[in-house]
C-alpha positions in Angstrom: 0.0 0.0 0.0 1.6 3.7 -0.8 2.1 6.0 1.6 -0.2 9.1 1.9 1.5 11.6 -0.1 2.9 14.3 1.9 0.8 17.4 0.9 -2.2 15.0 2.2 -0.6 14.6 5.3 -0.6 18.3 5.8 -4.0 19.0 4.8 -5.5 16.6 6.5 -3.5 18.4 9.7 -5.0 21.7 8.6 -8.2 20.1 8.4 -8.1 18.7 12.1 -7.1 22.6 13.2 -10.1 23.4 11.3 -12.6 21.2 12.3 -11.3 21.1 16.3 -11.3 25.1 15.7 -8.4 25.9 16.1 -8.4 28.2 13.0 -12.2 29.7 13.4 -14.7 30.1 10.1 -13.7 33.1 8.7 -9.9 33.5 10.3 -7.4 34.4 8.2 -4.9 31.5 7.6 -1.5 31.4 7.7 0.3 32.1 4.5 2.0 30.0 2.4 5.2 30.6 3.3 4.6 30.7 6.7 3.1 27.3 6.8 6.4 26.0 4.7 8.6 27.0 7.5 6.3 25.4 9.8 6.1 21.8 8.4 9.6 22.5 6.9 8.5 22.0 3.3 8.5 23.7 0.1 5.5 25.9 -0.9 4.5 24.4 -3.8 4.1 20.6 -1.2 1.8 23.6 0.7 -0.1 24.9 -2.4 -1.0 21.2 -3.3 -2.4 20.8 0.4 -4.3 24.0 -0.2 -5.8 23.0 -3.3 -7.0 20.1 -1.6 -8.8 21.9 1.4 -10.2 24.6 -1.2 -11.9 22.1 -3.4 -13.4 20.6 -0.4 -14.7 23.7 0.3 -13.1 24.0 3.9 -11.0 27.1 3.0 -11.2 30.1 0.5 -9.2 32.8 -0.9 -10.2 36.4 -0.5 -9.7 39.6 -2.7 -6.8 40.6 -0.5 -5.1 37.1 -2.0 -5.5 35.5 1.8 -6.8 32.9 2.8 -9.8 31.9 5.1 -11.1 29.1 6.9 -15.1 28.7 5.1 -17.4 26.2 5.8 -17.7 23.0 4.3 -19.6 23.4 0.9 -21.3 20.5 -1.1 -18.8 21.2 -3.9 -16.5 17.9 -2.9 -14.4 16.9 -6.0 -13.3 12.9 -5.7 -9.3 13.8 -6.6 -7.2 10.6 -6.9 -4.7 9.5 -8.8 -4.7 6.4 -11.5 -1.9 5.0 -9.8 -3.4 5.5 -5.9 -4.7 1.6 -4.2 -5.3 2.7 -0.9 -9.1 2.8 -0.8 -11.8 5.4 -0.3 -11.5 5.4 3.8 -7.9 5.9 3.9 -7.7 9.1 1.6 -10.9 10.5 3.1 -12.3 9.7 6.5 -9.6 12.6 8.2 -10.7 15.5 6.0 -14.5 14.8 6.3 -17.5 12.8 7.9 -17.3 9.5 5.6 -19.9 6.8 5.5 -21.1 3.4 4.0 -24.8 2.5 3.2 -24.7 -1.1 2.5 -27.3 -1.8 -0.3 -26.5 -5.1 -0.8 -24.0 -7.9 0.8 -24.6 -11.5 -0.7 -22.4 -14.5 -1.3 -22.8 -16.6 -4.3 -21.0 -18.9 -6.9 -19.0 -16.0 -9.7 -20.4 -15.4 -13.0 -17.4 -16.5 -16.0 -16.1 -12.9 -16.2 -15.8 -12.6 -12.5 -13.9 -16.6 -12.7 -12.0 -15.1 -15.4 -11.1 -11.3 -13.7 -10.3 -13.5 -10.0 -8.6 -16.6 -11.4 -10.8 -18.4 -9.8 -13.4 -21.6 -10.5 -16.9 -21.7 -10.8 -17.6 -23.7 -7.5 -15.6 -20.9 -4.9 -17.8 -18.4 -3.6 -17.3 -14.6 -3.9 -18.7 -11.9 -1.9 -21.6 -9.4 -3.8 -21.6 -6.2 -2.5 -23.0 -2.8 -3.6 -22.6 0.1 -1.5 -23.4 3.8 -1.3 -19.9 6.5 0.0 -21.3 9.3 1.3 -19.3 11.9 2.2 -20.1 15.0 4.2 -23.5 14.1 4.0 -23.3 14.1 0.0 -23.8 11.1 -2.5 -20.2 10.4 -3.5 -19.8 7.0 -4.9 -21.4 4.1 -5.9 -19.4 0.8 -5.7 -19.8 -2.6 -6.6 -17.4 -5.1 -5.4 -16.4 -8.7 -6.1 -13.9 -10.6 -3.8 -13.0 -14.2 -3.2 -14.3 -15.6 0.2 -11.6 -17.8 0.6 -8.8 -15.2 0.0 -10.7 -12.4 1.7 -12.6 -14.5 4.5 -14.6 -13.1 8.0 -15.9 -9.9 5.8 -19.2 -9.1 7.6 -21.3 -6.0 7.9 -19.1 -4.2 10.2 -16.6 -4.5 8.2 -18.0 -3.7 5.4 -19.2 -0.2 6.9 -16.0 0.7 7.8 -13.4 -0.1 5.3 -12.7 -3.8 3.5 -8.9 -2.5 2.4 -8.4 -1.6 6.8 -9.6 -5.4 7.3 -7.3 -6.9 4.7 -4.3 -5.0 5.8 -4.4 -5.3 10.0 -6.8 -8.0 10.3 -5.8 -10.6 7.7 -2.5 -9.0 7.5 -1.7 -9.0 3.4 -0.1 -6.9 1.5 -1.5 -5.2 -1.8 -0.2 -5.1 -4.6 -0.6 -3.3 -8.2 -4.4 -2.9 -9.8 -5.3 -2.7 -13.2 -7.8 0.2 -13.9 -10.1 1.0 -16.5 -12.1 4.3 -16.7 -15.2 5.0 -19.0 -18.1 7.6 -19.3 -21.5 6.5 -19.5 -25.0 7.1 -18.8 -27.0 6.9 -15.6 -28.8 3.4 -15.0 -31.6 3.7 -12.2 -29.6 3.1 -9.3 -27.2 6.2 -10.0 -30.0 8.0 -10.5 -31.0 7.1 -7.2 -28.3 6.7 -5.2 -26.1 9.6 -6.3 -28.7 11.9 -7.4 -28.1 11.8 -11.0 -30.1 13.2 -13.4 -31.2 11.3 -16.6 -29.0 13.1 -18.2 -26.0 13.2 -16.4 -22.8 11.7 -17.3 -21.3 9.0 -14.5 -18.0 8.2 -14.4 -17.1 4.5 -14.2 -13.8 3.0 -12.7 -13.2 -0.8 -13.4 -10.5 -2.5 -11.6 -8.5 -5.4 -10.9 -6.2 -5.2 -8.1 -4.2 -7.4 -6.6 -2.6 -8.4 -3.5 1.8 -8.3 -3.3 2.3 -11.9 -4.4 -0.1 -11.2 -7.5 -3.4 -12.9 -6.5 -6.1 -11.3 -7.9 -8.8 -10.3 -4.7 -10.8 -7.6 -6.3 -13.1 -7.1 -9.3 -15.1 -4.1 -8.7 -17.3 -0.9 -10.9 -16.9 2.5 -8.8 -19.2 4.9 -10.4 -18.8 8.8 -9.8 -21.4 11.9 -10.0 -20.2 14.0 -13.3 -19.1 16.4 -10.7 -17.5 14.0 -7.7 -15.1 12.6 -9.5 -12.2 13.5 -10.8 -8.5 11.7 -11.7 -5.5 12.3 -12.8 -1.9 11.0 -14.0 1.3 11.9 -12.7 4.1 10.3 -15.4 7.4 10.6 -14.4 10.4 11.3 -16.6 
């Protein structure tokens, strides 16, 4: 599992001075530079943890070229990199109030693409689960998730309203490894348009992935579908 990159690190640090107010709604913050020297960064590692806070909402710039603590908008943006494997829960349960509806949660024999996605055979059971992310009180995501019961066993309804990828990790103690990611536009189907508040209309974004734990076994097939305007990712190629 990556690391949280550092610029997360520090606004998730602003966020908790925020949110335990010690920076008050509408107090200037400190600037840049002035937070640079304080975590002993650069100021562009400082302008990327802004960014983040400011398209959450939980900050803003004035006409002076400050910058303020505001209160949380509904105007969350879903910001992660391709390359990221660290789920949902682990990037945003410290900058917000993150939760799980549980739509469905079934075990059953895998269809042939799901056998074919999990290397696995018709007769080993996978979990079938849907669920709702909301975040700040906001439809975020819609996910639907395939895993092997017999490399990912004991998943149960706590778990799964808390975070699968914190159960892998400290309870069954694996490792992850690389995912393999596919990303599409596409059209609503009822349940976006139920569960994320999408309009007929609207455009969803789609993210289909395999990924797969450190000695290559595959453990999840999965759709994550996005709001037109919850979802965004990027690349980051290095030279």
């Amino acid at each position: 599992m990556k690391k949280i990159a550092l610029y997360q690190l520090i606004a998730n640090e602003i966020f908790r001075r925020i949110s335990q107010d010690e920076y008050h709604t509408g107090a200037q913050l400190p600037t840049q530079n002035e937070l640079a020297k304080e975590f002993n960064v650069s100021r562009i590692t400082i302008k990327k943890a802004m960014d983040v806070l400011l398209d959450g909402g939980f900050i803003q710039t004035n006409k002076k070229g400050g910058t303020t603590v505001g209160l949380p908008q509904n105007n969350f943006i879903f910001d992660s990199s391709v390359g990221e494997h660290n789920g949902v829960t682990a990037r945003l349960a410290t900058i917000g109030k993150l939760s799980s509806h549980i739509i469905s949660f079934d075990i059953r024999q895998p269809s042939e693409i799901e056998c074919q996605k999990l290397l696995i055979k018709e007769d080993e059971l996978v979990y079938d689960i849907i669920r709702q992310r909301i975040f700040n009180d906001e439809p975020l995501l819609l996910e639907y998730t395939i895993m092997p019961v017999n490399l990912i066993p004991d998943v149960t309804m706590e778990v799964l309203e808390n975070s699968i990828y914190h159960h892998i990790l400290n309870t069954l103690r694996l490792k992850f490894g690389p995912a393999n990611r596919r990303i599409r536009a596409g059209k609503p189907d009822l349940y976006d348009q139920k569960y994320l508040d999408c309009k007929e209309d609207d455009p969803v974004l789609e993210v289909e992935q395999v990924a797969f734990l450190s000695d290559m076994r595959p453990f999840e097939f999965s759709q994550t579908r996005h709001r037109y305007d919850k979802g965004e990712f990027y690349v980051n190629n290095s030279i």
